[in-house]
Residue, then its C-alpha position, 0 to 999 in steps of 0.5 A: x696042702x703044700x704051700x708055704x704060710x707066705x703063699x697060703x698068706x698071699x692066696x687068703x689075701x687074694x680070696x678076701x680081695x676077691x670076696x671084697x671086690x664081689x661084695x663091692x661089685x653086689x653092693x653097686x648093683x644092689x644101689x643101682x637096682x634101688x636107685x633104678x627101683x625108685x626112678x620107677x617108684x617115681x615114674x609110676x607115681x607120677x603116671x598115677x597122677x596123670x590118669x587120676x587128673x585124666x580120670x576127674x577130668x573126664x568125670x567132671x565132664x560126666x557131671x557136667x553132661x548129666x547136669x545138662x541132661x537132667x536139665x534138659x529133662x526137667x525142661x522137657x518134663x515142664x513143658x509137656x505137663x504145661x502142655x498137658x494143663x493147656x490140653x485139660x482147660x481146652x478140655x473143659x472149655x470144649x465140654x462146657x461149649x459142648x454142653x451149653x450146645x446140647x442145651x440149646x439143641x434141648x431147648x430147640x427140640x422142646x420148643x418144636x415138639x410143644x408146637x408139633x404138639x399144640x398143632x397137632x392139638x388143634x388138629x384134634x380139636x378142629x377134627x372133632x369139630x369137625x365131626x361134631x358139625x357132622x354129626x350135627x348135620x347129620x342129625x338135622x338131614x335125619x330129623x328132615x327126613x323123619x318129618x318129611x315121611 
């Protein structure tokens, strides 16, 4: 190249001012990316943070309302095996109330039957009487004709 050592000084002094002012320049941008990369860094910790807080919020209002829901169940769950132990005595009350009841029917139709079947007895008895007066006669009214031929 033609230039004189003084301009090709100058020219090299020019090129490492511009190299330098670039570096400068790179090096501003690379701080202010950093310093723009940690704001976000920050920012998105502290949106983390609010939706974790969000997130126990909700799940302590889960628990809470499962809580309620399982009491309510227990409760619910209480009541009908009360009702259920209520139902199994009125049970045991209706059949022992039943059976003292077929009892009595029992009873009640023995009772008649034994005088169905003594009236009937007698009857029995007063029809062979019957029968026997009858045939006591009967013999007399033939005894009577016989001594009256």
């Amino acid at each position: 190249e033609g230039l004189v050592p003084k301009q090709k000084a100058n020219k090299d002094e020019r090129e490492k001012e511009k190299k330098d002012k670039n570096e400068g320049f790179l090096q501003d941008i690379r701080e202010e990316t950093e310093k723009k990369i940690d704001a976000l860094k920050i920012q998105h910790l502290i949106e983390l943070e609010k939706v974790k807080d969000t997130f126990d919020v909700k799940l302590l209002e889960e628990k809470e309302n499962l809580r309620k829901d399982l009491e309510n169940v227990t409760i619910t769950k209480n009541k009908a095996n009360e009702k259920i132990a209520q139902l199994n005595k009125q049970i045991v009350i209706e059949r022992g109330e039943m059976f003292v009841e077929q009892q009595k029917n029992s009873k009640h139709l023995e009772e008649e039957f034994r005088l169905k079947e003594d009236l009937l007895n007698q009857s029995l008895i007063q029809i062979e009487e019957r029968e026997q007066a009858w045939e006591d006669e009967r013999a007399d009214v033939l005894r009577e004709v016989q001594r009256l031929k």
